[in-house]
C-alpha positions, 0 to 999 in steps of 0.5 A, a space after each residue: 175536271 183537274 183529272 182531265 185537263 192535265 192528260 190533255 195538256 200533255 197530249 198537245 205537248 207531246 203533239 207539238 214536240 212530235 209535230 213531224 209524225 202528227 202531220 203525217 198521221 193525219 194525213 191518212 185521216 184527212 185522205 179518208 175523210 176527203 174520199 168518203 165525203 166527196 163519195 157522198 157528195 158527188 153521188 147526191 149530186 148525180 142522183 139529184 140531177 138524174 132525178 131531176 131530168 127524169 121529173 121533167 117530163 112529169 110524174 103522171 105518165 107512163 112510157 111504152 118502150 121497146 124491149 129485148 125478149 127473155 130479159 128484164 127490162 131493167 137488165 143489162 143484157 137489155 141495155 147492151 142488146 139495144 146499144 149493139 144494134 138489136 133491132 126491136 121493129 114490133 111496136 107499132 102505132 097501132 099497138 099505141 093507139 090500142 092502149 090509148 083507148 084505155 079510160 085512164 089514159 089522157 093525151 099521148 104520142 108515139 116516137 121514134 128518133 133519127 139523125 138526118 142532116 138539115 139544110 137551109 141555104 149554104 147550111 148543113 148541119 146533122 140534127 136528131 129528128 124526133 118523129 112524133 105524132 100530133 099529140 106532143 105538145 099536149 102530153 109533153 107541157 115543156 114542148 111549147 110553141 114560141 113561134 107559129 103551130 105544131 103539126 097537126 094529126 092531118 098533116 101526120 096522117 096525110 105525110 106532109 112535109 113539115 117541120 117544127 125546129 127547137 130554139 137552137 136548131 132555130 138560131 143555127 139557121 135562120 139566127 135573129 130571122 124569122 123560121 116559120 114559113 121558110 122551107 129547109 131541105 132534108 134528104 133532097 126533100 123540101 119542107 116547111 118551117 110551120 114552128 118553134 119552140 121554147 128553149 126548153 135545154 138539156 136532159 141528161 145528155 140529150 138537148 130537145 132545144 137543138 132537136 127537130 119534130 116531124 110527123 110521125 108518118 113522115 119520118 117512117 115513110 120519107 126518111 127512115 124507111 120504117 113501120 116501128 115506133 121506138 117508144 110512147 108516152 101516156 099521161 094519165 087521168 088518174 094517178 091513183 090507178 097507176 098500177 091498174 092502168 099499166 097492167 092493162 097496157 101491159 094486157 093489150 100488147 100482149 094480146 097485140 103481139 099475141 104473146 102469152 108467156 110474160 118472157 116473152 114480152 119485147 115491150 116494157 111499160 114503165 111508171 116515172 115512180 117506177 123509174 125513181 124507185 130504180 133510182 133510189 136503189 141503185 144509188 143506195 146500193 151504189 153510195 153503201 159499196 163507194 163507202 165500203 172502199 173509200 172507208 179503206 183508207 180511214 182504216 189504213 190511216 187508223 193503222 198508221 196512227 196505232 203504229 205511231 202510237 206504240 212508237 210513241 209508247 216505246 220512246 217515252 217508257 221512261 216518262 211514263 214510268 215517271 209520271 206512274 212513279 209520282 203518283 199517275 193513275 193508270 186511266 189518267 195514262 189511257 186518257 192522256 194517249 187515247 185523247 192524242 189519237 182522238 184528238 188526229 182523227 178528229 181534226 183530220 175529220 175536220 181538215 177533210 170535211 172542209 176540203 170536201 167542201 172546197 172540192 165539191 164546190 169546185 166541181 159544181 163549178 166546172 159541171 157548170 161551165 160543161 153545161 150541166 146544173 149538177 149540185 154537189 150538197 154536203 149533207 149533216 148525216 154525210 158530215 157526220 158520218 165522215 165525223 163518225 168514221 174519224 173519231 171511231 177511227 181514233 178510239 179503236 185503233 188509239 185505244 190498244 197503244 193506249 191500253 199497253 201504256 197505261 198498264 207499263 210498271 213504273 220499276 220496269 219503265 224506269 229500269 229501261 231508261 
């Protein structure tokens, strides 16, 4: 044990007489080890959080979307098709209410959104309509009157004008008074307050709290000028028939659109399970490449410690030829220089794990004040990876000045003084 406590006594010693070029080694370190634990921290609080908002609408359902043809459903020229303006005008409510015919499925709706604006009085405000058919309330649980009724499917099917608001969009018209029965006007047409919903807030960046609902007809007929639906939301029966139940949705639309080739499809059908197994591996895939770069700048800090070692070596040559002369082992000389690398790393690991901390918490803190309940957690396996890569660090890149002292002979040390 005496073996050992004399190298480390001296490594502190020359750590504090060299205090300088400690402070600045282990910045590199701490910078590393600050980098890679936010990587981590902040990319479990987005995928917990996105995980969340999808979970929301709950884990036994399937939703019908529509689809750029010739490209996967998960592929960027699909998202970017969509988002340029494409226009897929072939799901229609009848392609839906085919597939609601399946003995899997259980309570649905078909949707399209709009942006309209809404008027009450001396108020105007630009709102997103969510045209629905009568179904939502049963296949969406979080959709959940507070105030009077949802529309029915009469009033869907026989065009009425009718409105069910959000808690917000509520509150942004009518305040603490009451909604249902007042009439508001959207486009020049006047409707009727028949509900309103429980505040329910946001998922992602979509708020349903200030979002409108109207009848599906209504919104196609009167305000949009449409025959399309955007999207459908199935719940199913049985869970353990997810994968038969969305090969047969998969079947009756392409019999509905009379496509034959899969490439053709201008539909996907997608399972929330699909959905967070996507997730999965995106942020896995993601979370391997941030660490890759970030781990850059441990291996930079790593370099910067081996230079300062061998600066380290050259300028106490004399004191190592000392030391070896009276009787100083080689792996006593190793050790002595190793623990001092090892020692800058780990407490630079230290000092960045407690920053990460601190700076993962301040980011929870403004997440909150935006409005978002993102949690950035610091995880035992992403502390010790970041643990991991600092005393790594230290031993291999510590180890080669280490070694070149250890081997110095004590005549030719000494001669140099």
């Amino acid at each position: 044990m005496y073996t050992f406590i004399i190298p480390i006594r001296l490594a502190f010693k020359s750590l504090r007489n060299n205090l300088g070029r400690t402070v600045l080694s282990l910045l590199g370190i701490v910078i590393g080890v600050v980098s890679v634990i936010l990587v981590l921290s902040f990319g479990s609080g987005v995928k917990g959080f996105l995980v969340d908002q999808v979970s929301s609408f709950g884990s036994d359902i399937i939703q019908i979307e529509v689809k750029v043809p010739k490209v996967s459903k998960t592929s960027t020229q699909n998202a970017s098709g969509q988002m340029g303006g494409m226009q897929i005008t072939t799901l229609k409510l009848e392609d839906v209410e085919e597939v609601a015919k399946l003995s899997n499925i259980g309570a649905w709706y078909g949707a399209i959104m709009n942006q309209q604006v809404i008027s009450y009085e001396n108020k105007n405000k630009q709102v997103f309509i969510m045209g629905t058919t009568a179904g939502v309330s049963e296949a969406d649980k979080k959709a959940e009157i507070e105030s009077g009724v949802m529309f029915s499917e009469d009033d869907d099917k026989s065009l009425r004008q009718v409105v069910v608001l959000g808690s917000e969009a509520k509150k942004d018209f009518f305040g603490e008074n009451e909604a249902v029965g007042k009439d508001v006007k959207i486009k020049g047409q006047t409707y009727r307050v028949v509900g309103v919903l429980k505040e329910r807030g946001a998922t992602g960046f979509f708020n349903f709290d200030q979002t409108v609902y109207v009848p599906l007809r209504t919104v196609q007929k009167k305000l949009a000028g449409i025959d399309h639906l955007q999207f459908a939301i199935f719940k199913l029966k049985d869970m353990g028939k997810l994968d038969l139940t969305v090969a047969q949705a998969t079947d009756v639309l392409r019999v509905e659109h009379d496509i034959e080739n899969p490439d053709d499809d201008d539909f996907a059908v997608n399972s929330i399970v699909e959905v967070l197994e996507i997730l999965n591996k995106i942020f896995f895939s993601v979370n391997l490449l941030l660490i890759a770069l970030t781990s850059i700048s441990l291996v930079v800090g790593g370099v910067g410690i081996m230079n300062v070692m061998y600066v380290s070596v050259t300028e106490r040559t004399f004191e190592i030829g000392l030391k070896k002369a009276i009787g100083a082992k080689n792996s006593q000389i190793l050790f002595q220089f190793l623990f001092e690398a090892i020692f800058i790393t780990l407490l630079g690991g230290i000092i960045g794990l407690a920053l990460g901390f601190g700076i993962s918490k301040i980011g929870e803190i403004i997440a909150v004040s935006y409005g978002f309940a993102l949690k950035f957690p610091i995880t035992w396996w992403s502390a010790l990876i970041g643990l991991g890569f600092s005393a790594g660090t230290g031993i291999i890149f510590g180890y080669f000045p280490a070694k070149k002292a250890s081997q110095l002979s004590p005549m030719e040390a000494l001669r140099k003084e």
